[in-house]
C-alpha positions as CSV (number, residue, x, y, z in Angstrom):
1,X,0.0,0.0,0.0
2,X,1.4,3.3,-0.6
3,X,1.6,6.1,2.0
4,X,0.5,9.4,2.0
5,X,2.5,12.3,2.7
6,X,1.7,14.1,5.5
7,X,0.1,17.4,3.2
8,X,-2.5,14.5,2.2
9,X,-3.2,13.8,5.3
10,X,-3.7,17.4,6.4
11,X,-5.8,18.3,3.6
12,X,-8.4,15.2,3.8
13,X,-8.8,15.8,7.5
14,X,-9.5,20.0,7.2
15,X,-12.4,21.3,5.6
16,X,-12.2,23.5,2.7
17,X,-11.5,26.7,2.4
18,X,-8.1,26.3,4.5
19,X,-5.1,27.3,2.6
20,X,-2.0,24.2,3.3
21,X,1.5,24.9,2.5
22,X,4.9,23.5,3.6
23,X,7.4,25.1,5.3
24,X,11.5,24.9,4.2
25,X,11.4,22.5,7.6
26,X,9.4,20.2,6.6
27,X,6.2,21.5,9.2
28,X,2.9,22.8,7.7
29,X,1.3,25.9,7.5
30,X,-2.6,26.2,7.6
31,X,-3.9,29.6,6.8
32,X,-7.5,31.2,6.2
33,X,-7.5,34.2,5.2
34,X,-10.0,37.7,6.5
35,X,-10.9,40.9,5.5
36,X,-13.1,40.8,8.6
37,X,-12.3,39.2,12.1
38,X,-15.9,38.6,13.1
39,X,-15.3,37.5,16.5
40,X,-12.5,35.2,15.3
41,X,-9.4,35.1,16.6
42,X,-6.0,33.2,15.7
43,X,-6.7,30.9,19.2
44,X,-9.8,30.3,18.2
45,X,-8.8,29.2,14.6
46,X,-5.8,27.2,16.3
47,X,-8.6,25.4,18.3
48,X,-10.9,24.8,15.0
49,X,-8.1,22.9,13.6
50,X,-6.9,20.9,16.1
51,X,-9.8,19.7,16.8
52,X,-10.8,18.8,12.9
53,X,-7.2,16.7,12.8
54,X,-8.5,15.1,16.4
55,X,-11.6,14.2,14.7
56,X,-9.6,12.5,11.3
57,X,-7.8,10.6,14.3
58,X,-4.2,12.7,12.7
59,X,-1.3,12.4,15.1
60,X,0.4,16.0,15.2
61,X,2.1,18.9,17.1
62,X,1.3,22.2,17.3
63,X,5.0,24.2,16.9
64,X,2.9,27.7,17.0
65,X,0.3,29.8,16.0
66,X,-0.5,33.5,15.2
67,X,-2.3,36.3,13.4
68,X,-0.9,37.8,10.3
69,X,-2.1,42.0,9.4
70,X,-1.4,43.1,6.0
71,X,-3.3,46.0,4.0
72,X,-5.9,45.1,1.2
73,X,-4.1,44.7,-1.9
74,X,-6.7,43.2,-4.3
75,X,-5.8,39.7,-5.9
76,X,-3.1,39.0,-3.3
77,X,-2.3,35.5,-2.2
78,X,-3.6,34.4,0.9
79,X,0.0,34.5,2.4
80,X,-0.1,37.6,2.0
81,X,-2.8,39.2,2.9
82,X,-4.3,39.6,6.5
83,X,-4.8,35.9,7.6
84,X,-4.3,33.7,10.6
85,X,-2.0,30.7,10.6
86,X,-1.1,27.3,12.4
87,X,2.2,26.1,11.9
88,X,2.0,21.7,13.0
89,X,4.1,18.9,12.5
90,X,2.3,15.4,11.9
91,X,4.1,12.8,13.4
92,X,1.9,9.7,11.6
93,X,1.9,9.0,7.7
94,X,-1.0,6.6,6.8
């Protein structure tokens, strides 16, 4: 059987909407991206996601987490433009 690299795993067990990329370390990045905060903050985000990869059963650690502020640039990639990010490590492959 082959295995699946650990973006796979990330992005079967979020929901969509949730931007994945991999660090130059090997960790992952999940970003969604606002114009308005809405009550949300970058815990609360954290918490959505680790509980999503709980619920897929996805072995991982958190290395941080944060709130990125940039001015409205139209068509601007999600990295960067204002957005809140999870940086984790998964420690299973399937």
């Amino acid at each position: 059987m082959k295995t699946k690299s650990s973006m796979s795993i990330v992005r079967d067990a979020l929901s969509p909407g949730r931007n994945i990329g991999r660090k130059a370390n090997g960790n992952i990045v999940v970003r969604r991206g606002y114009f308005y905060t809405n009550g949300c903050t970058a815990e609360k985000f954290c918490e959505n996601v680790a509980v999503e990869l709980d619920h897929a059963g996805v072995k991982y650690s958190i290395v941080g987490h944060g709130d990125h502020w940039a001015p409205f640039r139209g068509g601007a990639s999600v990295a960067n433009s204002s957005h809140w990010w999870v940086e984790l490590r998964v420690e299973n492959t399937l």
